[in-house]
C-alpha positions in Angstrom: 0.0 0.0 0.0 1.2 3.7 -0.3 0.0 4.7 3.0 1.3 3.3 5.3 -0.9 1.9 8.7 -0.9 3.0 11.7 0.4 1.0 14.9 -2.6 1.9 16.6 -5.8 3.2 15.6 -8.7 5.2 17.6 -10.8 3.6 19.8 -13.7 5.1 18.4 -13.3 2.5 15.1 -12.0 -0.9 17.0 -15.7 -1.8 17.0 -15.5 -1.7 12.9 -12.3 -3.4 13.0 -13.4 -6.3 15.3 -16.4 -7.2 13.5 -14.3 -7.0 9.9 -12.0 -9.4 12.2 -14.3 -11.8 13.7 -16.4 -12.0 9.5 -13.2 -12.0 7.4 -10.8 -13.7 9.8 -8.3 -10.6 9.5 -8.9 -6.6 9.5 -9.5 -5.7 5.8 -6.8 -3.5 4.4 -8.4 -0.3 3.1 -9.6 -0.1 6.5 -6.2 0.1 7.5 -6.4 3.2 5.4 -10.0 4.4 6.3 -9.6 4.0 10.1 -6.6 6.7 9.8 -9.9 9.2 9.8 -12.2 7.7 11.8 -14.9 9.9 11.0 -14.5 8.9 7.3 -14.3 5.3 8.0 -17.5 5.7 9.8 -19.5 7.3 7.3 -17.7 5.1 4.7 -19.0 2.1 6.1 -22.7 3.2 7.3 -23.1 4.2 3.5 -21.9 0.6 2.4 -23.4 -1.0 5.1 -27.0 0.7 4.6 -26.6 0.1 0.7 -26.1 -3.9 1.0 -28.7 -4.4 4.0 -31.0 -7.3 3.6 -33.9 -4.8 3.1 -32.6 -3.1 0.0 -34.9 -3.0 -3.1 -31.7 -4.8 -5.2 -31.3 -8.3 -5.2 -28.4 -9.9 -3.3 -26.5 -11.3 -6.7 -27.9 -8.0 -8.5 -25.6 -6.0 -5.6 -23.0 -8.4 -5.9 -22.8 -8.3 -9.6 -22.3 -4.2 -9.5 -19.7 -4.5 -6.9 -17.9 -6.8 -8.9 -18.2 -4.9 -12.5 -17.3 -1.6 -11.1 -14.3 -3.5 -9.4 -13.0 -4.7 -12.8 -13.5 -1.9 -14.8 -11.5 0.1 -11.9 -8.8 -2.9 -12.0 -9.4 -2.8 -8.3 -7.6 -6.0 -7.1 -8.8 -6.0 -3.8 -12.2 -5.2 -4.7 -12.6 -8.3 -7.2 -11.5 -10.2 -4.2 -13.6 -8.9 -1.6 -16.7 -8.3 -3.6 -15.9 -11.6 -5.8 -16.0 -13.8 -2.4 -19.4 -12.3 -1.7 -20.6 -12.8 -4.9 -19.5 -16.4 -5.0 -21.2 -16.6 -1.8 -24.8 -15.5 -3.0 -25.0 -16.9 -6.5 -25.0 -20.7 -7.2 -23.5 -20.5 -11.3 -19.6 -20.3 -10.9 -19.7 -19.8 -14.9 -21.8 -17.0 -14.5 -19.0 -15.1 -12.4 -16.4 -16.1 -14.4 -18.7 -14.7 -17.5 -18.9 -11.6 -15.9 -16.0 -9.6 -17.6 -18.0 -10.3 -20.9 -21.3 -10.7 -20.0 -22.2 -9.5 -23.2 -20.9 -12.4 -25.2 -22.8 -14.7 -22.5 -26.5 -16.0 -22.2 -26.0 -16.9 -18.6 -26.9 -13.2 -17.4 -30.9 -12.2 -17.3 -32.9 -9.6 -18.7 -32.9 -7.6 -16.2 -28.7 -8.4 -15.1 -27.8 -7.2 -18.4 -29.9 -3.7 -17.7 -27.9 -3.2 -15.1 -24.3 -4.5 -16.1 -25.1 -2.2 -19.4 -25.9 1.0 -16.7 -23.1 0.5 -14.3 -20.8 0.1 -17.5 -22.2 3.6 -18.6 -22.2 5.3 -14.6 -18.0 3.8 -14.9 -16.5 4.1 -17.8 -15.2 7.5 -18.9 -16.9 9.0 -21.8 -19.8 6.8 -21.8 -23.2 8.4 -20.6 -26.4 7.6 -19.1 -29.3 7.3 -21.7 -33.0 8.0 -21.5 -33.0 4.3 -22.8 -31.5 3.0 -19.9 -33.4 4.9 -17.6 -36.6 3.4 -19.2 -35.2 -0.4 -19.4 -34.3 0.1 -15.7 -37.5 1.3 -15.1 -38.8 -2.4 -16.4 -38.0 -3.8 -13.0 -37.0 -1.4 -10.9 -39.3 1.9 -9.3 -37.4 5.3 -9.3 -36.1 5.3 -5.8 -34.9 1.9 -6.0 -32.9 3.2 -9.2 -31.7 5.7 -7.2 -30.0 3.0 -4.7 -28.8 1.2 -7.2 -27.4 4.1 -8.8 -25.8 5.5 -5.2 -24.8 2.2 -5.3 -22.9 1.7 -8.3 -21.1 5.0 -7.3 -20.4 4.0 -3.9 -18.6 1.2 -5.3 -16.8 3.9 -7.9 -15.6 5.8 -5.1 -14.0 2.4 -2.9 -12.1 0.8 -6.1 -10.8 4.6 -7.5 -9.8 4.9 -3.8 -8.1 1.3 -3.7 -6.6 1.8 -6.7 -4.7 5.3 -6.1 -3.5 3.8 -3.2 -2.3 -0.1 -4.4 -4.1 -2.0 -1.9 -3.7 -5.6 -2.5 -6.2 -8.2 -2.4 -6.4 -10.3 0.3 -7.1 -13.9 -1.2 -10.6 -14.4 -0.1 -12.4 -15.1 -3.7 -10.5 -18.6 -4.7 -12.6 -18.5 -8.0 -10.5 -16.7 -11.0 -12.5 -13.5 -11.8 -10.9 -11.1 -14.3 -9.8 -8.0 -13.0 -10.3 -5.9 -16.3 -11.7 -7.2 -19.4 -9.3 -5.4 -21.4 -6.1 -7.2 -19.5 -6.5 -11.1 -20.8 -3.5 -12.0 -18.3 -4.8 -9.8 -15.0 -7.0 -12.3 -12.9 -7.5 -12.4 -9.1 -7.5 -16.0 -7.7 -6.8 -17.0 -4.2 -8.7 -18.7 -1.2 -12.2 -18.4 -0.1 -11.7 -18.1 4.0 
C-alpha cells in the first residue's frame, strides 16, 4: 500500500475493525487506510453497510454483480476479491462469475442483469453516458427510488475501487474462483482462497 498503517488506531473505530475481524478472519486493508480518519471510516461504512442491508430493493446477486463490474472496470484487485468472495457466496453458477468480464458475449446473465451491467458500464466508464433508454429499461424492474439505490450504489462502489486503486491496496485472497480483474487485460486475474 502507499499509505502506510498505523500502529494503533482510535478507539472510536475498533468496534469496525473487530467485527471485519471476527467476519473475514483478519482486519481488511483499506480499513487500514480508512480508520486513519475515523470519522471517514464511519461514514464510509454506514453508506456501504445501509446500501447492502437485507432490506434493500436490489437483489443480493444483483448488488453483488455491481460490486464486482465496477471493481474490474477500476482494475481494483482487492475489490474483485472482496466483492468476488461475496458474490460467489450469493449466487450458485460459478460460470456465471467467471462470465462476468463479458457478459455481453454470455446467455447466462438475465434480462434484467444485463440492464444493469449495461448501466453500471455507462455510470464507470469515462466518456460513456447515461441514456434516456437506460433509464426506461431500468425502469422495467425497478421503481425510481430503487434506481436511485442502485445508482448511489454503483457509485459508492466507484468511489471504494478509485480509492483502492490510487492507493495499491492488495487483495487479500478471499475469492479462490479466478474472476478477471479488467476485461481489457487477458493475463490480469484475481485468484486465491475463499476463507
Amino acid at each position: 500500500m502507499r499509505i502506510s498503517t498505523k500502529p494503533r488506531y482510535s478507539f472510536s473505530i475498533k468496534p469496525l475493525l473487530w467485527l471485519q475481524k471476527r467476519h473475514y478472519g483478519e482486519v481488511l486493508n483499506p480499513a487500514l487506510l480508512w480508520g486513519r480518519r475515523p470519522a471517514l471510516f464511519w461514514l464510509v461504512a454506514g453508506f456501504f453497510g445501509f446500501l447492502d442491508r437485507k432490506s434493500s430493493p436490489i437483489s443480493p446477486i444483483i448488488r453483488s454483480l455491481i460490486c464486482v463490474r465496477v471493481s474490474q472496470l477500476n482494475d481494483c484487485a482487492f475489490c474483485v476479491d472482496a466483492n468476488g468472495m461475496k458474490l460467489a457466496e450469493r449466487c450458485n453458477s460459478v460460470e456465471k462469475i467467471k462470465a462476468l468480464a463479458h457478459w455481453q458475449q454470455s446467455e447466462l446473465f438475465t434480462e434484467q442483469e444485463q440492464i444493469v451491467l449495461t448501466y453500471v458500464e455507462a455510470m464507470t466508464i469515462t466518456g460513456q453516458r447515461v441514456s434516456e433508454e437506460m433509464l426506461a429499461e431500468l425502469k422495467k424492474f425497478f421503481d425510481e427510488d430503487s434506481i436511485v439505490e442502485l445508482t448511489a450504489l454503483v457509485a459508492f462502489q466507484n468511489l471504494s475501487a478509485k480509492f483502492n486503486t490510487a492507493l495499491d491496496v492488495p487483495s487479500q485472497g478471499f475469492c479462490s474462483l479466478p474472476i478477471q480483474v479488467d476485461d481489457e487485460k487477458d493475463s490480469s486475474t484475481a485468484e486465491s482462497q475463499i476463507k
